[in-house]
C-alpha positions as CSV (number, residue, x, y, z in Angstrom):
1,X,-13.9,17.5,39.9
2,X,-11.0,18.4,37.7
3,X,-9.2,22.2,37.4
4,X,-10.5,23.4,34.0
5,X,-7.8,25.5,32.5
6,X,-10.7,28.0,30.6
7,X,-14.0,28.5,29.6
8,X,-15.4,26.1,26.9
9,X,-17.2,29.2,25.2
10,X,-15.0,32.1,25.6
11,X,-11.7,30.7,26.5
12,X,-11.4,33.3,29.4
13,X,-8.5,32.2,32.0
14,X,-10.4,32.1,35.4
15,X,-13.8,30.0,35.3
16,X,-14.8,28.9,39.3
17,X,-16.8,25.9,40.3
18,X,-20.4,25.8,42.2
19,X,-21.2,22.6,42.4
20,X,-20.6,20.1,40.0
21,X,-20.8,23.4,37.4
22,X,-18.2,25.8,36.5
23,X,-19.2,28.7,35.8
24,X,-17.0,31.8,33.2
25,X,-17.7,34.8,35.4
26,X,-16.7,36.9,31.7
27,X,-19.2,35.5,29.4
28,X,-21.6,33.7,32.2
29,X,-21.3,30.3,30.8
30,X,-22.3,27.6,33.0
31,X,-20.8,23.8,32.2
32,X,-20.6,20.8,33.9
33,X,-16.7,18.8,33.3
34,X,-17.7,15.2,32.8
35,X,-21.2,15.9,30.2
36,X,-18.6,18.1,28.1
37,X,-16.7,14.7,28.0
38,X,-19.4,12.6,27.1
39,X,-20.4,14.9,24.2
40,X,-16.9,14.9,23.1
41,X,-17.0,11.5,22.9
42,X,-20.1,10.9,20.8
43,X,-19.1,13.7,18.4
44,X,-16.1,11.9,17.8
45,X,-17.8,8.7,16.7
46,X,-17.8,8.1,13.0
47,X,-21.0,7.3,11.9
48,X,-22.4,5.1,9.1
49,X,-25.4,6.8,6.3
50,X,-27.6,4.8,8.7
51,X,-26.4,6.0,12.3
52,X,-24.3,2.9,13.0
53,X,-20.8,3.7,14.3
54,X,-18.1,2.4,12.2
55,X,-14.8,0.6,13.6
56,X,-11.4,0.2,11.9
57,X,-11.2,-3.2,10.4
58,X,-15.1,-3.1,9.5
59,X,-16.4,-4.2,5.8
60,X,-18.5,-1.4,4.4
61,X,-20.8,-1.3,1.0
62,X,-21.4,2.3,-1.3
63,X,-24.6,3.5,-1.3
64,X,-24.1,6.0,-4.0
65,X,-22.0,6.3,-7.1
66,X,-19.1,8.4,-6.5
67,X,-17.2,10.2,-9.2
68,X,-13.5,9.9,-8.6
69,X,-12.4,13.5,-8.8
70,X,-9.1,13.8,-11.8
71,X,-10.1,10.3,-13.2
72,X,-13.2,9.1,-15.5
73,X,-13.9,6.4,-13.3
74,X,-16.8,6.1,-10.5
75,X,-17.2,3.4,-7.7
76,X,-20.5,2.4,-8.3
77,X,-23.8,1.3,-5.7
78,X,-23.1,-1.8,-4.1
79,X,-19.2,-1.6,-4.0
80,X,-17.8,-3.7,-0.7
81,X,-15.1,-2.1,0.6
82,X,-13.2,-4.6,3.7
83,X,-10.5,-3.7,5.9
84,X,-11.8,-0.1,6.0
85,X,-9.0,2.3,8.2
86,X,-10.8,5.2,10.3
87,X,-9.6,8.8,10.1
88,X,-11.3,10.8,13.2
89,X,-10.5,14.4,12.9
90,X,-10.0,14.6,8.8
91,X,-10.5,18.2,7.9
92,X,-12.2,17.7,4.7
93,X,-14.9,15.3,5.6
94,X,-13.4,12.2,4.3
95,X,-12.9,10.5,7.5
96,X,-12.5,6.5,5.7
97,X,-9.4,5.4,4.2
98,X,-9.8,2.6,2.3
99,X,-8.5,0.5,-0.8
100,X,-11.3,-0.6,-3.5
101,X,-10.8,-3.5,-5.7
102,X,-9.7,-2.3,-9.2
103,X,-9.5,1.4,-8.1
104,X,-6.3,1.6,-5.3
105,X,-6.5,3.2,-2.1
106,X,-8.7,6.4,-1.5
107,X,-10.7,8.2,1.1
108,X,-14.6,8.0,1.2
109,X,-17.2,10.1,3.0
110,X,-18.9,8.1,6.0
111,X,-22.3,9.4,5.0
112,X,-22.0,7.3,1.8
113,X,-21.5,3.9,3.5
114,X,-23.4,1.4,5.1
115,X,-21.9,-1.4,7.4
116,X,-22.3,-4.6,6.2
């Protein structure tokens, strides 16, 4: 069992084990080390409009026309996109960076992909 540094939850300084659970004797928060991990590693996957994770390198298709924001075009249904790059922890949701035929490189939105 590892030496957590702080409580998930409240970030107090001294959390003691019982068990396989720490527990934060401040805010009474009880966690277990290695299921914190395992969520932190699923919430980290990037996930496709239908629930498939997505990989650098992967060839996706739009599933909805998106307006390019500052320009009058749109990349319309049914656009492939190849090569696709992944961006894990982008603060603004676009967490695909990508270059589309005709358009030039841009981020999308995985919610508005599917993998091919």
């Amino acid at each position: 069992m590892s030496e957590p540094t702080q409580c998930p939850k409240c970030e107090y300084d001294y959390p003691y084990p019982d068990g396989d659970m720490w527990i934060c004797p401040d805010c009474q928060y009880q966690w277990n080390e290695q299921i914190l991990a395992e969520q932190a590693a699923k919430a980290s996957e990037i996930l496709d409009a239908n629930g498939n994770p997505l990989e650098s390198g992967d060839t996706v298709t739009v599933i909805k026309d998106l307006k390019i924001k500052g320009s009058s075009q749109s990349v319309k249904v049914g656009t492939k996109v190849k090569n696709i790059r992944l961006i894990p922890d982008a603060a603004d949701g676009h967490d695909i960076a990508c270059k589309i035929d005709g358009i030039g490189a841009m981020n999308l939105k995985s919610i508005y992909v599917k993998k091919v």
